[in-house]
Structures are given as structure tokens and as C-alpha cells.
PDB file of N, CA, C and O in Angstrom:
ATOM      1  N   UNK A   1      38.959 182.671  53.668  1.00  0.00           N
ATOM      2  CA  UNK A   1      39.754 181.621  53.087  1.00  0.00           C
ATOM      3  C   UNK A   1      41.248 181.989  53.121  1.00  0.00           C
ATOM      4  O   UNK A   1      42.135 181.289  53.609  1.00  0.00           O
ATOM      5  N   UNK A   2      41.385 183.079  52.585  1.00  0.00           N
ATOM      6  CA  UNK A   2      42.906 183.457  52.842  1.00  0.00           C
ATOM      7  C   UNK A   2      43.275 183.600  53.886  1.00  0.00           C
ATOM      8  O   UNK A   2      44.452 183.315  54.108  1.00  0.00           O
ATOM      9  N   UNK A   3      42.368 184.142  55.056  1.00  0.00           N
ATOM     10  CA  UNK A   3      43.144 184.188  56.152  1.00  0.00           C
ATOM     11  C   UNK A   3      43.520 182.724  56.891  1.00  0.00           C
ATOM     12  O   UNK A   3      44.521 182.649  57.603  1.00  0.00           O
ATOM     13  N   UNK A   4      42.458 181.328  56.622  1.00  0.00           N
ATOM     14  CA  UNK A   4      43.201 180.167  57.059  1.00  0.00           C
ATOM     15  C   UNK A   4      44.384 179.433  56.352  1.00  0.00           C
ATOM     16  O   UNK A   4      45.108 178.522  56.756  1.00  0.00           O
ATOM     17  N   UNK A   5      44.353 180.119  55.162  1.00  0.00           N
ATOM     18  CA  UNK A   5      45.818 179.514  54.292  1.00  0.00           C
ATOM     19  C   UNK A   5      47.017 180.282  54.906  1.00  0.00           C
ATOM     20  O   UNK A   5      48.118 179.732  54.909  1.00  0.00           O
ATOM     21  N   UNK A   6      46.828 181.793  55.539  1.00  0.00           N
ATOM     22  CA  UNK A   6      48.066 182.437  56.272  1.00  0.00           C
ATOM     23  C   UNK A   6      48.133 181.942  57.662  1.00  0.00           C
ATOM     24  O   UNK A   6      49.139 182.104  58.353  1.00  0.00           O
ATOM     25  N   UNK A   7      47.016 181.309  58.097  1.00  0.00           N
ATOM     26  CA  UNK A   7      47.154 180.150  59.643  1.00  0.00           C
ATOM     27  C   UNK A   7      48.023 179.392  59.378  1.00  0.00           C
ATOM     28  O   UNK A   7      49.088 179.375  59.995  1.00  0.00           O
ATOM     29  N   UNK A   8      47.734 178.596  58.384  1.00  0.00           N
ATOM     30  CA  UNK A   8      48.725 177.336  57.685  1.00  0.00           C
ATOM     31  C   UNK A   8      49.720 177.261  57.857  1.00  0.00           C
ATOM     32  O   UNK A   8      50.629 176.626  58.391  1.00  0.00           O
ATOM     33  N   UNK A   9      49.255 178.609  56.901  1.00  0.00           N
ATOM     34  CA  UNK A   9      51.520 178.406  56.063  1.00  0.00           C
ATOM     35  C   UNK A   9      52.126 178.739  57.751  1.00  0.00           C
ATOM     36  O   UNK A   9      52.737 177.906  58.420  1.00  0.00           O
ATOM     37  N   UNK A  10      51.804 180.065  58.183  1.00  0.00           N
ATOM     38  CA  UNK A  10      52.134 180.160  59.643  1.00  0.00           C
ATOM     39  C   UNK A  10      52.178 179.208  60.707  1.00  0.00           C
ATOM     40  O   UNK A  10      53.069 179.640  61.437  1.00  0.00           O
ATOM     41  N   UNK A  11      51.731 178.171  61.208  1.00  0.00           N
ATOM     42  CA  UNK A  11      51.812 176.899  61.162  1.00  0.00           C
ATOM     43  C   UNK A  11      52.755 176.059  61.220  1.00  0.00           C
ATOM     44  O   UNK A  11      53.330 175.665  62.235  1.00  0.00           O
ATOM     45  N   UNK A  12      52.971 175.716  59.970  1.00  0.00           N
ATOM     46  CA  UNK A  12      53.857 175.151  59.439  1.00  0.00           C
ATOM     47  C   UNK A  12      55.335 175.191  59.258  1.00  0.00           C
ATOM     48  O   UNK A  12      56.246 174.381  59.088  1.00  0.00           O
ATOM     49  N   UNK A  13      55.141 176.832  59.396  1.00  0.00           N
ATOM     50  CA  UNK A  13      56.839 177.647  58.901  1.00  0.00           C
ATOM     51  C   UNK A  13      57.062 177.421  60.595  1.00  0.00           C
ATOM     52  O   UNK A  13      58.214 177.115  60.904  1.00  0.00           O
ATOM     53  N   UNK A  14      55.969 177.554  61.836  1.00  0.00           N
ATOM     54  CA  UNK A  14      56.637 177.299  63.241  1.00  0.00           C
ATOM     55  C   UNK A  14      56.797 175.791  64.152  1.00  0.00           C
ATOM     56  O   UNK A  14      57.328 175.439  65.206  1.00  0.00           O
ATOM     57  N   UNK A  15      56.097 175.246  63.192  1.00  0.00           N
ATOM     58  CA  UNK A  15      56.440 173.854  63.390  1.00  0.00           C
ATOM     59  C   UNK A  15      57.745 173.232  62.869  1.00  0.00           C
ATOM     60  O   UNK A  15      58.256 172.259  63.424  1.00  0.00           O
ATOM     61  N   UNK A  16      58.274 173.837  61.766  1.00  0.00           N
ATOM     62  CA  UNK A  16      59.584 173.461  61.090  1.00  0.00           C
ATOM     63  C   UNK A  16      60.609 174.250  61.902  1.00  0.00           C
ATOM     64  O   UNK A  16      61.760 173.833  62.035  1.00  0.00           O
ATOM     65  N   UNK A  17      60.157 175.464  62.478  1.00  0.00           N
ATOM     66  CA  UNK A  17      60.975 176.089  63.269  1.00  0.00           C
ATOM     67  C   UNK A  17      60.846 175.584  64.640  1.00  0.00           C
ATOM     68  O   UNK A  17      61.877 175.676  65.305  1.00  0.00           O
ATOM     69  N   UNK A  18      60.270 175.296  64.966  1.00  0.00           N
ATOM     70  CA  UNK A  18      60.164 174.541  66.742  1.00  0.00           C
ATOM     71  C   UNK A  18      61.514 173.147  66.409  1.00  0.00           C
ATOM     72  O   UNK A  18      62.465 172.853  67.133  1.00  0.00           O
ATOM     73  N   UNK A  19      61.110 172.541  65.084  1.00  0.00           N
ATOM     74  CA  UNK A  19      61.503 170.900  64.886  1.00  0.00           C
ATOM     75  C   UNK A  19      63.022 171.676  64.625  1.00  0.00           C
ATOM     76  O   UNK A  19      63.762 171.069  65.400  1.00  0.00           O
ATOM     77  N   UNK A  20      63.808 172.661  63.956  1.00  0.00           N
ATOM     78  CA  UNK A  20      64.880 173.191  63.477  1.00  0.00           C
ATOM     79  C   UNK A  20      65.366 173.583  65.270  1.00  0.00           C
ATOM     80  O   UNK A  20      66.132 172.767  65.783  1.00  0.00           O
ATOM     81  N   UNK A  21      65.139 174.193  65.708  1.00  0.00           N
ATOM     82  CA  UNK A  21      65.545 174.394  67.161  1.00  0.00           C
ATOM     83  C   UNK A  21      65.826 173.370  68.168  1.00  0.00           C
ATOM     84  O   UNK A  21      66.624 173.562  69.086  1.00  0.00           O
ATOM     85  N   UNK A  22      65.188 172.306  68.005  1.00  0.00           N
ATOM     86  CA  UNK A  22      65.147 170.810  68.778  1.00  0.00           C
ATOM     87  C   UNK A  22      66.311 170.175  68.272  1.00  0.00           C
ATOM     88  O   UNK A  22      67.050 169.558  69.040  1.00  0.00           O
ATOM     89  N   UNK A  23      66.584 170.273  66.889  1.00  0.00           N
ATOM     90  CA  UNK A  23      67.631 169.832  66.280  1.00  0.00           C
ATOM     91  C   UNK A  23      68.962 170.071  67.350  1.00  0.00           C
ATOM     92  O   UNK A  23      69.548 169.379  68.182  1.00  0.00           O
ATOM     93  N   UNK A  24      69.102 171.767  66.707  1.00  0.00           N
ATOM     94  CA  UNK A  24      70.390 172.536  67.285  1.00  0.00           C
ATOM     95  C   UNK A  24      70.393 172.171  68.519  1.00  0.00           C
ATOM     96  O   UNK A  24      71.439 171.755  69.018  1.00  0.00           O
ATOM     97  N   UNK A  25      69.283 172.251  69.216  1.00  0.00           N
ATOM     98  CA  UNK A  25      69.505 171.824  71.162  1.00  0.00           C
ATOM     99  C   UNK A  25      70.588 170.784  71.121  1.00  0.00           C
ATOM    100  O   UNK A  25      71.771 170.771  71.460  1.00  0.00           O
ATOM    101  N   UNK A  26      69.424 169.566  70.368  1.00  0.00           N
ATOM    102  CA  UNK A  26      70.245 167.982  70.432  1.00  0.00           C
ATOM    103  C   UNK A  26      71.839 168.227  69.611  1.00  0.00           C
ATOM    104  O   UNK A  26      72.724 167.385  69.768  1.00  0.00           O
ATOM    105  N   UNK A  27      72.001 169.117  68.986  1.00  0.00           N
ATOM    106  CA  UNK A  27      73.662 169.236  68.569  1.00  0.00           C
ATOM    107  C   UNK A  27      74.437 169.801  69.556  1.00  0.00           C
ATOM    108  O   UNK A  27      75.532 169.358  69.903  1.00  0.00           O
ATOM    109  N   UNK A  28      73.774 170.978  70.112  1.00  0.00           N
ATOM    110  CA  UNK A  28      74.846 171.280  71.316  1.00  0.00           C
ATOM    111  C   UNK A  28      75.193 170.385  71.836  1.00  0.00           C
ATOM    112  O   UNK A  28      76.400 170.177  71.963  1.00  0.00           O
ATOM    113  N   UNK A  29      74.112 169.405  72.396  1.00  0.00           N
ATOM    114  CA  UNK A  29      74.556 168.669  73.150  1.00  0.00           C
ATOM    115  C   UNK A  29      75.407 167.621  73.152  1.00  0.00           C
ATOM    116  O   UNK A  29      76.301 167.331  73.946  1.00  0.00           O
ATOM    117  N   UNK A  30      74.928 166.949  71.915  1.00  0.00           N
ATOM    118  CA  UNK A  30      76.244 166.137  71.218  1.00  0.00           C
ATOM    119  C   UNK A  30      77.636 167.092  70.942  1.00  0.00           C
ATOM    120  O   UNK A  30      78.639 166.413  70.722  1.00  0.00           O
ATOM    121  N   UNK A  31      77.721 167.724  70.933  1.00  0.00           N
ATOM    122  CA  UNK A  31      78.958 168.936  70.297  1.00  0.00           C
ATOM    123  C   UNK A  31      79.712 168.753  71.768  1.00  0.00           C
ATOM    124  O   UNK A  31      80.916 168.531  71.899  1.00  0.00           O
ATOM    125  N   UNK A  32      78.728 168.896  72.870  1.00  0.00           N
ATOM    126  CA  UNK A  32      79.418 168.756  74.389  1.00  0.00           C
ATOM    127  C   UNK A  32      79.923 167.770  74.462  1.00  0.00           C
ATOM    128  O   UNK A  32      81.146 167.643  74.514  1.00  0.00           O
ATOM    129  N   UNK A  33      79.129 166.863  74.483  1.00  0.00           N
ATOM    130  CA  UNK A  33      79.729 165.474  74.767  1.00  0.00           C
ATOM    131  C   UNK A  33      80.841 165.069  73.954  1.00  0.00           C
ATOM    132  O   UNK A  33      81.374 164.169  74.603  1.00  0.00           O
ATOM    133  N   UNK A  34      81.532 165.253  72.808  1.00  0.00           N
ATOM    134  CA  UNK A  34      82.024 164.845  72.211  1.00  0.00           C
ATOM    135  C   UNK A  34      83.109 166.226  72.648  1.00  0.00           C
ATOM    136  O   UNK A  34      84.090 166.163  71.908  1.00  0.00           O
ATOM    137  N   UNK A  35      83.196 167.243  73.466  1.00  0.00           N
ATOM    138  CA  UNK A  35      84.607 168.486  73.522  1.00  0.00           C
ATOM    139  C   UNK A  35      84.873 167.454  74.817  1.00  0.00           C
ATOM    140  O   UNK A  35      85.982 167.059  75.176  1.00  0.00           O
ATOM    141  N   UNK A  36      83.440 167.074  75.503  1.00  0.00           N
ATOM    142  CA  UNK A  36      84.441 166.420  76.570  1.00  0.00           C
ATOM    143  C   UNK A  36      85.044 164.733  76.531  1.00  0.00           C
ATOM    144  O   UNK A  36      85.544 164.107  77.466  1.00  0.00           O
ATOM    145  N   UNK A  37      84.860 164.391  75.472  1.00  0.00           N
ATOM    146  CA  UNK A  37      85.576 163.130  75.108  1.00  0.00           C
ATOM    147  C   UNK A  37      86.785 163.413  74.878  1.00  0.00           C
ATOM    148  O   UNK A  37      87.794 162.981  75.436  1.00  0.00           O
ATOM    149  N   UNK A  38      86.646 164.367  73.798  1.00  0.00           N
ATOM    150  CA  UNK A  38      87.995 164.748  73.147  1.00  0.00           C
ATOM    151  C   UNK A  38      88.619 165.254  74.333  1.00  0.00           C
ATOM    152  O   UNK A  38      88.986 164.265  74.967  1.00  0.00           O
ATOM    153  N   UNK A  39      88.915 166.274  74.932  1.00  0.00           N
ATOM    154  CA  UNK A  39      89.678 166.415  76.529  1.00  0.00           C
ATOM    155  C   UNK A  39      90.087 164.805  77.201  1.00  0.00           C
ATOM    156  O   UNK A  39      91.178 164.250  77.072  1.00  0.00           O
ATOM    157  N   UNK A  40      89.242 164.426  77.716  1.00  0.00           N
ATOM    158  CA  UNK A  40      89.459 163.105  78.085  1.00  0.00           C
ATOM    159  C   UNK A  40      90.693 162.592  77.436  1.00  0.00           C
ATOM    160  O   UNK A  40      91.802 162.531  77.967  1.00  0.00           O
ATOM    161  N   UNK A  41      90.349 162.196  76.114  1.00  0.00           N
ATOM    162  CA  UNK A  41      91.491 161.349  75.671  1.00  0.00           C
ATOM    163  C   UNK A  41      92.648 162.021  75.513  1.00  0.00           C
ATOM    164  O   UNK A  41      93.740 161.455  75.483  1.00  0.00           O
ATOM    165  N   UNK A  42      92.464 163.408  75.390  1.00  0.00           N
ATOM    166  CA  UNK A  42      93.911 164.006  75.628  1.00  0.00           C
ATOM    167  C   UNK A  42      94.949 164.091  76.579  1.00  0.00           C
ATOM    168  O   UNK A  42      96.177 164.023  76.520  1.00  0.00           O
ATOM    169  N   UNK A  43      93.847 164.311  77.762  1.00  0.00           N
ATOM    170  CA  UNK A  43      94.185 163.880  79.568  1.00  0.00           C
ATOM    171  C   UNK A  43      95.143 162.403  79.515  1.00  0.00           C
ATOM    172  O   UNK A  43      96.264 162.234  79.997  1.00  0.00           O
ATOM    173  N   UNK A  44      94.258 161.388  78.733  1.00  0.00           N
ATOM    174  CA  UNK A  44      95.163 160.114  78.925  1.00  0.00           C
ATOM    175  C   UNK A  44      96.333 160.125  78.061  1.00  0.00           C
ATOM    176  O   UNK A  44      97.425 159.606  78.292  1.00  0.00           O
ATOM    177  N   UNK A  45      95.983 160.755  77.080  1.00  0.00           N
ATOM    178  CA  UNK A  45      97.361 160.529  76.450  1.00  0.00           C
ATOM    179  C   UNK A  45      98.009 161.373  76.812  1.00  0.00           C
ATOM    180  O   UNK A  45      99.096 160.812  76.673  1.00  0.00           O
ATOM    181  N   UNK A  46      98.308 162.590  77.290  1.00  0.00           N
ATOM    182  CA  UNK A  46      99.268 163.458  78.221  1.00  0.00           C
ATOM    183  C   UNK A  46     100.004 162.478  79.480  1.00  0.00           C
ATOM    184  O   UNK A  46     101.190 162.421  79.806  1.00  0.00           O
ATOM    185  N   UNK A  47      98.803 161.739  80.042  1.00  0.00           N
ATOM    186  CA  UNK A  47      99.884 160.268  81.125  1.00  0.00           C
ATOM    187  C   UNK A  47     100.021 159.558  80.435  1.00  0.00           C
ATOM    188  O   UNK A  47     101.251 159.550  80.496  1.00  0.00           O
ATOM    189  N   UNK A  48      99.709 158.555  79.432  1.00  0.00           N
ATOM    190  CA  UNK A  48     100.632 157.891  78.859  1.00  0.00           C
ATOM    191  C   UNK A  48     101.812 158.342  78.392  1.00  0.00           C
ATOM    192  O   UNK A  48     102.715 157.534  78.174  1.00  0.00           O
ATOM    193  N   UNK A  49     102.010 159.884  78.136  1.00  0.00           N
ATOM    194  CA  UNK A  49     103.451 160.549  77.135  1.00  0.00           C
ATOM    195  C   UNK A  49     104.164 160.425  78.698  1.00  0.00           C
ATOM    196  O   UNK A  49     105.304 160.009  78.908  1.00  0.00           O
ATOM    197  N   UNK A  50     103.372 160.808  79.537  1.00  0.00           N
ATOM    198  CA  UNK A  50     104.557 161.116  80.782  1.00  0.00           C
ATOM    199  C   UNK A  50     105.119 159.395  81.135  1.00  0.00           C
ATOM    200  O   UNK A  50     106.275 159.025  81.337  1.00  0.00           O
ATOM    201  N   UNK A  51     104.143 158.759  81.122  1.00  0.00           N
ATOM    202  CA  UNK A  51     104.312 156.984  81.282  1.00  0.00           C
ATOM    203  C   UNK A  51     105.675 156.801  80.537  1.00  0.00           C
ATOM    204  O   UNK A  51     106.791 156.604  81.017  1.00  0.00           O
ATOM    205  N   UNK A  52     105.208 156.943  79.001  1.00  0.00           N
ATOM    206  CA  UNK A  52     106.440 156.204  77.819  1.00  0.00           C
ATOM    207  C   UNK A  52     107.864 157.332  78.402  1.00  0.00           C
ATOM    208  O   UNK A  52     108.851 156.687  78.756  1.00  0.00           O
ATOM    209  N   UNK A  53     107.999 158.837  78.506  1.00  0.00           N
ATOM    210  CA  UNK A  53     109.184 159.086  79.255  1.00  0.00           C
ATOM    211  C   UNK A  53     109.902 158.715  80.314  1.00  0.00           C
ATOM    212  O   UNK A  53     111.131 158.777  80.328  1.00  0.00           O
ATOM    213  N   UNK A  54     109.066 158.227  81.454  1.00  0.00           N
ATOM    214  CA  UNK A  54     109.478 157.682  82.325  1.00  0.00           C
ATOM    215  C   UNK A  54     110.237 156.662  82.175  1.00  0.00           C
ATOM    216  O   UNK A  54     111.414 156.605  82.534  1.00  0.00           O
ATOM    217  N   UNK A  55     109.405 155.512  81.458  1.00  0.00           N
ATOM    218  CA  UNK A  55     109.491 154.132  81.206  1.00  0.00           C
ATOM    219  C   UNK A  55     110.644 154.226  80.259  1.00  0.00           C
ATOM    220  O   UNK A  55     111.397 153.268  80.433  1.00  0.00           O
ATOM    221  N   UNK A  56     111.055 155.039  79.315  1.00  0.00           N
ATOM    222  CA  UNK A  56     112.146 155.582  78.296  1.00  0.00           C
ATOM    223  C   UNK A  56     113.638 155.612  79.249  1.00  0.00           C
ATOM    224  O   UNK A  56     114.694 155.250  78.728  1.00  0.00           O
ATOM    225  N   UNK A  57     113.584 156.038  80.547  1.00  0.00           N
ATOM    226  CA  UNK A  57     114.706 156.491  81.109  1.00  0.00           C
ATOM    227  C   UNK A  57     114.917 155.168  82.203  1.00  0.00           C
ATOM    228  O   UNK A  57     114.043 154.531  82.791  1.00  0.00           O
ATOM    229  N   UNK A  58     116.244 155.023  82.240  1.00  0.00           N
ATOM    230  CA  UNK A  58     116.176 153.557  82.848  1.00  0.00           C
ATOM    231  C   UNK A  58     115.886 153.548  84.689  1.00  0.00           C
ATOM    232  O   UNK A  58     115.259 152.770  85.407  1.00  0.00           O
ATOM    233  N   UNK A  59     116.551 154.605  84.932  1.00  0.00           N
ATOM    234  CA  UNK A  59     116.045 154.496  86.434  1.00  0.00           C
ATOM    235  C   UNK A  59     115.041 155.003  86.404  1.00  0.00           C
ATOM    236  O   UNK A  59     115.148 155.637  87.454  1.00  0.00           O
ATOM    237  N   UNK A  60     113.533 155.405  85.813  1.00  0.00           N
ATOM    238  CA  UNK A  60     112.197 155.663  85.944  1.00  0.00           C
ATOM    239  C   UNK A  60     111.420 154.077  85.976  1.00  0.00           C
ATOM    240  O   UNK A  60     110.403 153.654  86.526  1.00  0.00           O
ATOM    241  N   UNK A  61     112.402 153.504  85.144  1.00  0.00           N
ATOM    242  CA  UNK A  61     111.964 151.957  84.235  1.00  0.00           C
ATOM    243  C   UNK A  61     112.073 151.318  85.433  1.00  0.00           C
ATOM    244  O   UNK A  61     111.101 150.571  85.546  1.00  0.00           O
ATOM    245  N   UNK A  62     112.969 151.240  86.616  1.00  0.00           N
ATOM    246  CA  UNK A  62     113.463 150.618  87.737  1.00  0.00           C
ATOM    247  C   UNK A  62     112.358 149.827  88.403  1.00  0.00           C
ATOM    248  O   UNK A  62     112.166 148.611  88.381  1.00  0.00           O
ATOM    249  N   UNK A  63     111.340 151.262  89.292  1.00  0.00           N
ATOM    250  CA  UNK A  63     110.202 150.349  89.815  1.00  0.00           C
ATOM    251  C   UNK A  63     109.071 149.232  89.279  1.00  0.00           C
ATOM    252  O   UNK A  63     108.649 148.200  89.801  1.00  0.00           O
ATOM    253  N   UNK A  64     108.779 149.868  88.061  1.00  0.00           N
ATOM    254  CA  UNK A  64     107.852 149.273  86.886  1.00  0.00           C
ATOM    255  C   UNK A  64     108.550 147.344  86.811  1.00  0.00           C
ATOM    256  O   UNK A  64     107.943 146.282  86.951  1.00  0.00           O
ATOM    257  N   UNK A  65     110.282 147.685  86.488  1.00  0.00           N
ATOM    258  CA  UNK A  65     110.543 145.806  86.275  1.00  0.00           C
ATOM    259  C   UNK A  65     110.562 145.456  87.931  1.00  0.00           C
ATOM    260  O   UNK A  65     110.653 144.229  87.940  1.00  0.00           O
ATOM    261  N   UNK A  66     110.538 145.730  88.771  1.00  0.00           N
ATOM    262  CA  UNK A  66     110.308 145.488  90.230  1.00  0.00           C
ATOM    263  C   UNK A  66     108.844 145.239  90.460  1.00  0.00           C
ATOM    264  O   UNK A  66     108.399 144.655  91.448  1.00  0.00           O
ATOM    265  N   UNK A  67     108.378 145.557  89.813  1.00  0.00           N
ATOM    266  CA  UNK A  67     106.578 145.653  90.185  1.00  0.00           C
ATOM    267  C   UNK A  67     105.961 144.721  89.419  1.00  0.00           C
ATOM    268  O   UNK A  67     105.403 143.731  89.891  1.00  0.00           O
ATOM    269  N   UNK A  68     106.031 144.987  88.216  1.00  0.00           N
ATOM    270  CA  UNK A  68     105.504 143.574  87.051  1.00  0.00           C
ATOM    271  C   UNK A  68     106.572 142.710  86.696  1.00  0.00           C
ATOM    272  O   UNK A  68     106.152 142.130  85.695  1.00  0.00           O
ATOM    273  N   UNK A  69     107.414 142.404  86.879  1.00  0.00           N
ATOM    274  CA  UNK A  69     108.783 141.647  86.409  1.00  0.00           C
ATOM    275  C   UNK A  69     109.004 141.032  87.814  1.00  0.00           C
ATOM    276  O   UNK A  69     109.547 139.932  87.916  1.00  0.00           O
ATOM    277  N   UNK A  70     108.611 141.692  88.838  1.00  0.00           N
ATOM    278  CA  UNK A  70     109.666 141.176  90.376  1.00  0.00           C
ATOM    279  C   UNK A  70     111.251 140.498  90.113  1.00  0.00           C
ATOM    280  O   UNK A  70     111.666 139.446  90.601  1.00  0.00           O
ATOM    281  N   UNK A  71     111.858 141.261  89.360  1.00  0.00           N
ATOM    282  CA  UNK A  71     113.134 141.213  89.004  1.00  0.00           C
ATOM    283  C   UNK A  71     114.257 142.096  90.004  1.00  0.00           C
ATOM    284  O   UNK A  71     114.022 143.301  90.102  1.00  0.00           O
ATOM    285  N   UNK A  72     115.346 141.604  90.675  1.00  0.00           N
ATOM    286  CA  UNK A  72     116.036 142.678  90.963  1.00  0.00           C
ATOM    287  C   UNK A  72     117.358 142.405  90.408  1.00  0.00           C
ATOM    288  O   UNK A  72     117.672 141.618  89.515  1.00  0.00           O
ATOM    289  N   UNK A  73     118.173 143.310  91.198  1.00  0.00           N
ATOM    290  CA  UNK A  73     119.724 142.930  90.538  1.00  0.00           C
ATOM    291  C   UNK A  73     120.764 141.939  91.858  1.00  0.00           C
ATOM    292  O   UNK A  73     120.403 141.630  92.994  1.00  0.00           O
ATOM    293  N   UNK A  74     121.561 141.762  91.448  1.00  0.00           N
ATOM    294  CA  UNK A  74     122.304 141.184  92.320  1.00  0.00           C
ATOM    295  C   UNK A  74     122.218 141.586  93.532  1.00  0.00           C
ATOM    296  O   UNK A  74     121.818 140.709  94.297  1.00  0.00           O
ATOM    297  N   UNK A  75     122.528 142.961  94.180  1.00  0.00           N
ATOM    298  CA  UNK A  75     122.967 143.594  95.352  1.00  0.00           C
ATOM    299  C   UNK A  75     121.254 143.923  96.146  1.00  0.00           C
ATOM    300  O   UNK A  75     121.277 144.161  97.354  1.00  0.00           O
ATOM    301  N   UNK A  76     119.945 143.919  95.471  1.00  0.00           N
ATOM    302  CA  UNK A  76     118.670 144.121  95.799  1.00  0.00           C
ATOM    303  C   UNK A  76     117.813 143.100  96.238  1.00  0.00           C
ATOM    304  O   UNK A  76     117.943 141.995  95.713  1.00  0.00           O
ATOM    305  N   UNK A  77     116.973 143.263  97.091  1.00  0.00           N
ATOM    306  CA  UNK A  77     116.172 142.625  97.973  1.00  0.00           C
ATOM    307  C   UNK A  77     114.834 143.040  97.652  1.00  0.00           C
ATOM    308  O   UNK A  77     114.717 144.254  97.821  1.00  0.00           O
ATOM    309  N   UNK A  78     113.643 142.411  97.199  1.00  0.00           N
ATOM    310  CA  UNK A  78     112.094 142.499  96.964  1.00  0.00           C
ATOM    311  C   UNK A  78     111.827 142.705  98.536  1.00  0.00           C
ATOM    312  O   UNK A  78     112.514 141.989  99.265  1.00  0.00           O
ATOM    313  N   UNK A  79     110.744 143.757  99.286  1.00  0.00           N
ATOM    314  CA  UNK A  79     110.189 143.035 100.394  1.00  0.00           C
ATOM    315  C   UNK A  79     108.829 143.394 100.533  1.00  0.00           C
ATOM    316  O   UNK A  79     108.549 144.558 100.820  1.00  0.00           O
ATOM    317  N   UNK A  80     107.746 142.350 100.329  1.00  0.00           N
ATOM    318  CA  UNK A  80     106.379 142.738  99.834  1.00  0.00           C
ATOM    319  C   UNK A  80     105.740 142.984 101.654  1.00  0.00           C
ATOM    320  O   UNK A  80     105.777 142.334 102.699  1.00  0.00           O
ATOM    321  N   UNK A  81     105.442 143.706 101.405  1.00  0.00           N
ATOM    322  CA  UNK A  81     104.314 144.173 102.850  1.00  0.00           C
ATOM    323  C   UNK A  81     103.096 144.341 102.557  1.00  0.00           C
ATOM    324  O   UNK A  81     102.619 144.974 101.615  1.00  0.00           O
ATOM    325  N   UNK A  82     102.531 143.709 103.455  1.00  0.00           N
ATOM    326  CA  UNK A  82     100.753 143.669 103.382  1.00  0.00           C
ATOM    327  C   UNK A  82     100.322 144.089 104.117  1.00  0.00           C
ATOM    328  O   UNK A  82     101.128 144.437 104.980  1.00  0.00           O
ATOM    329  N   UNK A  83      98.392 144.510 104.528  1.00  0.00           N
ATOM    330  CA  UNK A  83      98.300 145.861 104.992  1.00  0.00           C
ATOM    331  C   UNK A  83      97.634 145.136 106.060  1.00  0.00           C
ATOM    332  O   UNK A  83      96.582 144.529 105.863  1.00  0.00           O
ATOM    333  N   UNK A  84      98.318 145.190 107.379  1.00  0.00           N
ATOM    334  CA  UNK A  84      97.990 144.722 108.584  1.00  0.00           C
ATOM    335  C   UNK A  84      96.420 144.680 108.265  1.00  0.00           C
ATOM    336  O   UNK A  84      95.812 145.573 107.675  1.00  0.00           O
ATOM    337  N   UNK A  85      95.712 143.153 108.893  1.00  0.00           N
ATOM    338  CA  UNK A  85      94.314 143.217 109.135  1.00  0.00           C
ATOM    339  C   UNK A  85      93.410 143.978 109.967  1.00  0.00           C
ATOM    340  O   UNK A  85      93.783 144.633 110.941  1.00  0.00           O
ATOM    341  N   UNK A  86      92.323 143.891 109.603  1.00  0.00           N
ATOM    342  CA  UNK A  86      91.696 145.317 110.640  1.00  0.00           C
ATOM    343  C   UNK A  86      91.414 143.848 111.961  1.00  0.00           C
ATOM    344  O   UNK A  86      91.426 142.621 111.858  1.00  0.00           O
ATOM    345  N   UNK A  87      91.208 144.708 112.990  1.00  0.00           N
ATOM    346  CA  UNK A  87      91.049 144.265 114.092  1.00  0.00           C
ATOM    347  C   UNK A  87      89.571 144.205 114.171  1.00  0.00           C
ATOM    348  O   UNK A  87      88.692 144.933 113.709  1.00  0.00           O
ATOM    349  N   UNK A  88      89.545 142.805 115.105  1.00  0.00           N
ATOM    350  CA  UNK A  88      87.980 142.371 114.892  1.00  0.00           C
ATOM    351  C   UNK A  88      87.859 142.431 116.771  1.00  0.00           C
ATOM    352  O   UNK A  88      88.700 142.047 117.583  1.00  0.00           O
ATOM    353  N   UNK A  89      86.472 143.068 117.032  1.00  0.00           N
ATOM    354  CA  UNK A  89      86.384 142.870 118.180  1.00  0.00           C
ATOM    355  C   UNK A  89      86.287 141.314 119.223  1.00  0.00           C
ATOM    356  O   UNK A  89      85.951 140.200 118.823  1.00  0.00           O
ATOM    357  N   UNK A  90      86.623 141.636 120.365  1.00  0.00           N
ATOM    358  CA  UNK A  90      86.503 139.758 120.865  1.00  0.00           C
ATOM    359  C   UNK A  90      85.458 139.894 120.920  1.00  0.00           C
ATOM    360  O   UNK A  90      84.887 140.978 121.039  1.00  0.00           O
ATOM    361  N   UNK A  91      84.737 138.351 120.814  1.00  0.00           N
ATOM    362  CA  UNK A  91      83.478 137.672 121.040  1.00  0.00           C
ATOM    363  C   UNK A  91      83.038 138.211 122.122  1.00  0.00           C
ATOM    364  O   UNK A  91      83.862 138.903 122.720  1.00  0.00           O
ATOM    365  N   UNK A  92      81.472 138.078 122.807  1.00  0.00           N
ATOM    366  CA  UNK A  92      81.558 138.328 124.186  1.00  0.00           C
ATOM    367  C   UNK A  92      81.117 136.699 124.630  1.00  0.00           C
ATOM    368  O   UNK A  92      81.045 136.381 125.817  1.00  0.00           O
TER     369      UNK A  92
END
């Protein structure tokens, strides 16, 4: 009798320990996913800081109102170029 109550408890204490280990797995893994989110958004906001400096200084600002604005100044000329079509073979 005692020795199936020390099956048990034994058992039990490695079933809570199997289920306690499954846990931690699934946290690493969330713990990952979430160092590489956090990187990520740091990545973007490192180009957006370089963006808002650029965009801060007026000749960085230049191409940006040329590009979304198509604004120039008096003495400047827009000239949009498009990307030659691909060549289609002749019929036979």
C-alpha cells in the first residue's frame, strides 16, 4: 500500500513537473518573440528619427515637397520618367 501511494505522489510531483517545464518552453518562446518585436520597433523608429532629421533640415525636405507636393520653385523643372516597356516579341 505504501509503496503505491509513493507511485502517486511520484506521479504527480512529475506530471506537475513535465506541465511546469511546458510552461517555461512556451515562455521562452514568447520572451523571443516579443525581444524580436521590441528590436523591430526600434529599427523603425531609428528611420523614422533619421526621416524627422532629414525632413527637419530644409534641403533634406527638398526632394520629399518634389515627390508628394510636386512643387518646385521658380528657376526648377519636374521631369517624370517612366520605365521604358519591356519588349514583346513580334508575332510570327
Amino acid at each position: 500500500m505504501a509503496v503505491g501511494i509513493a507511485l502517486l505522489v511520484v506521479g504527480l510531483v512529475g506530471v506537475q513537473f513535465a506541465r511546469a517545464v511546458g510552461e517555461n518552453v512556451a515562455a521562452v518562446h514568447q520572451l523571443s518573440s516579443i525581444r524580436a518585436d521590441i528590436a523591430a520597433l526600434q529599427r523603425r523608429r531609428d528611420e523614422q528619427q533619421r526621416e524627422l532629421r532629414r525632413l527637419r533640415d530644409p534641403q533634406g525636405a527638398i526632394p520629399e515637397i518634389h515627390d508628394r507636393l510636386r512643387l518646385v520653385r521658380p528657376n526648377e523643372a519636374l521631369i517624370f520618367v517612366s520605365p521604358q516597356p519591356a519588349a514583346t516579341p513580334p508575332a510570327p
